[in-house]
C-alpha positions as CSV (number, residue, x, y, z in Angstrom):
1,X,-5.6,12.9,12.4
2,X,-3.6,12.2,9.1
3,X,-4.6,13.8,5.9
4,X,-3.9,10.9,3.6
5,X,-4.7,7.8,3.8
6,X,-4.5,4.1,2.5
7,X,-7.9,2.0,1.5
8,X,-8.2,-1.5,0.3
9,X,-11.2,-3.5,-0.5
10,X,-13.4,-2.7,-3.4
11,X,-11.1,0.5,-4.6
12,X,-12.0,2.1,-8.0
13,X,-9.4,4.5,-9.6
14,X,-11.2,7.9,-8.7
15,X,-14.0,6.9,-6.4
16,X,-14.0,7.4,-3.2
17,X,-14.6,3.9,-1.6
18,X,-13.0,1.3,-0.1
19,X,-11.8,0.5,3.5
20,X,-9.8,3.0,5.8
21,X,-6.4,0.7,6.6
22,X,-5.1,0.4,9.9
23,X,-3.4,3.4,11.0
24,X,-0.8,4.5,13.9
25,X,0.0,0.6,14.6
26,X,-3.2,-0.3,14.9
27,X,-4.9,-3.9,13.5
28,X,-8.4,-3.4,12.9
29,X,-8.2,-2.9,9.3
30,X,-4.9,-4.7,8.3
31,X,-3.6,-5.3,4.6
32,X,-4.4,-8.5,4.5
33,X,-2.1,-11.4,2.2
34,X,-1.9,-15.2,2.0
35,X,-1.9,-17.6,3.7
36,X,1.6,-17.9,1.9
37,X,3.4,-21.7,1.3
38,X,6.7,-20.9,2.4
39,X,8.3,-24.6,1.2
40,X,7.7,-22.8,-2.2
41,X,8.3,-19.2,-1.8
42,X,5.1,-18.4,-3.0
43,X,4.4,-15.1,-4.4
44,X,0.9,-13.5,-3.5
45,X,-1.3,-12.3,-5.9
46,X,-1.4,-8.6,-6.5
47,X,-3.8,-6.4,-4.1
48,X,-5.3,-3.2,-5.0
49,X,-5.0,-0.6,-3.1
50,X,-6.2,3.4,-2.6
51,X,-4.7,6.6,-1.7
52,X,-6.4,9.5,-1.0
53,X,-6.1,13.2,0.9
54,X,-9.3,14.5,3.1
55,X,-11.8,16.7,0.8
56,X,-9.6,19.7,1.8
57,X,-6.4,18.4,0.4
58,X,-4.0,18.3,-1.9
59,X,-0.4,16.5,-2.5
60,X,2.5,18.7,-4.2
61,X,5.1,17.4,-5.6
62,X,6.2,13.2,-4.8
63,X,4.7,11.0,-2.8
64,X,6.2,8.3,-1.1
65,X,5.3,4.6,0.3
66,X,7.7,2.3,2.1
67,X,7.5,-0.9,3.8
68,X,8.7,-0.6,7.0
69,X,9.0,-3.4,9.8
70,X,10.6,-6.9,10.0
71,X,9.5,-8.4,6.7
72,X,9.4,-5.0,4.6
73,X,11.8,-6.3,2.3
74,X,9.2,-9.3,1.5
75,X,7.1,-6.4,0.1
76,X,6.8,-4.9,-3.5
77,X,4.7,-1.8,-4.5
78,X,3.8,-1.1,-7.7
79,X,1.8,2.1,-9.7
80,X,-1.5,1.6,-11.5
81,X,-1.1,0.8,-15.2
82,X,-5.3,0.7,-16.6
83,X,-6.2,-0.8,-13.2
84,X,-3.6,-3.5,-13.8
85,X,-0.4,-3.5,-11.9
86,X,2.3,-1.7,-13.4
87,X,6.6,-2.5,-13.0
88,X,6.7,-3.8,-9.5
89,X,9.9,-1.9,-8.1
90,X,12.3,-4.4,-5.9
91,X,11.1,-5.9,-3.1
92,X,11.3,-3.4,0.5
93,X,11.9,-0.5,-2.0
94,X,10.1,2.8,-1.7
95,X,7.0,3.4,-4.6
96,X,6.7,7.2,-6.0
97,X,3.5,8.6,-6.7
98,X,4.6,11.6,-8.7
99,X,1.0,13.0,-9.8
100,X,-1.3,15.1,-7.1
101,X,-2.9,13.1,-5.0
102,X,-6.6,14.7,-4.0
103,X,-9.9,13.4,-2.4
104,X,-10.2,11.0,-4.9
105,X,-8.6,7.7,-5.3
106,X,-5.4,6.9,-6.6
107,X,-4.1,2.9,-6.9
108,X,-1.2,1.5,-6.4
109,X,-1.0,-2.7,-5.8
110,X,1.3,-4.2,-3.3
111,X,2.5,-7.8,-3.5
112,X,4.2,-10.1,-0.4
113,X,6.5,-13.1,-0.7
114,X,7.6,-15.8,1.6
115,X,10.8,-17.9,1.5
116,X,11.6,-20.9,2.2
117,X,12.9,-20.0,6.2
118,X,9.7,-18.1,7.1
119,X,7.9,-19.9,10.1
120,X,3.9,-20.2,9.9
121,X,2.7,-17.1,11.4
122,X,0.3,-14.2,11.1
123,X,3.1,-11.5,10.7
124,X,1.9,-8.4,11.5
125,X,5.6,-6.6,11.5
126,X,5.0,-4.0,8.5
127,X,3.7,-1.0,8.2
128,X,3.4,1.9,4.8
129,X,5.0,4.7,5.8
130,X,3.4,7.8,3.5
131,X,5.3,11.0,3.3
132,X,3.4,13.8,1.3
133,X,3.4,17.9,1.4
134,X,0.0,18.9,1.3
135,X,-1.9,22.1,0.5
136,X,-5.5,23.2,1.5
137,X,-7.5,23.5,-1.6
């Protein structure tokens, strides 16, 4: 079982709620974004997301998220700026938490695009790759 892991839903910066996400290519608990209208290349809105390490956890140094998959590079990550999103980096690039991550939540938002030769489907092709060091507490 991981150590850290991704929430979405109701997330508050500090709490400790929200929704496990799917893990280990599983789609019970998926990100979920759109539908998208891809004669437009519509933008979603933002999403708010959680990180957090189990109660006997702590991250040291960087942590890392990455869209991996077919469409990663339709995906943008960005930090929390006063539960707001902060500079979205470019789309399929890699978002650096550098603060300790503990058993309480930390945001970051992610946002997906579609272009103009996307077909109509439910694309469940990307996954968030997290790579943390941790320490017991």
């Amino acid at each position: 079982m991981a150590d850290i892991h991704v929430y979405k839903g109701n997330v508050t910066s500090g709490g400790v709620d929200g929704t496990l996400v799917s893990e280990g290519g599983l789609q019970t608990s998926p990100i979920e974004i759109g539908p998208l209208d891809q004669s437009i290349g519509e933008v979603s809105d933002s999403v708010k997301l959680a990180i957090r390490c189990s109660l006997e956890n702590v991250t040291i140094g960087d942590v890392t998220i990455t869209p991996l998959g077919t469409t990663s590079s339709k995906w943008a990550l960005a930090l929390d700026d006063n539960n707001s999103p902060g500079a979205f980096k470019g789309y399929g690039e890699t978002l650096t938490i550098s603060s300790a991550i503990n058993s309480t939540n930390t945001i970051f938002w992610v946002k997906a695009k579609s272009d103009i030769f996307d077909e109509k489907e439910n694309d469940t092709s990307v996954s968030f790759s997290v790579q943390a060091k941790l320490r017991k507490v």
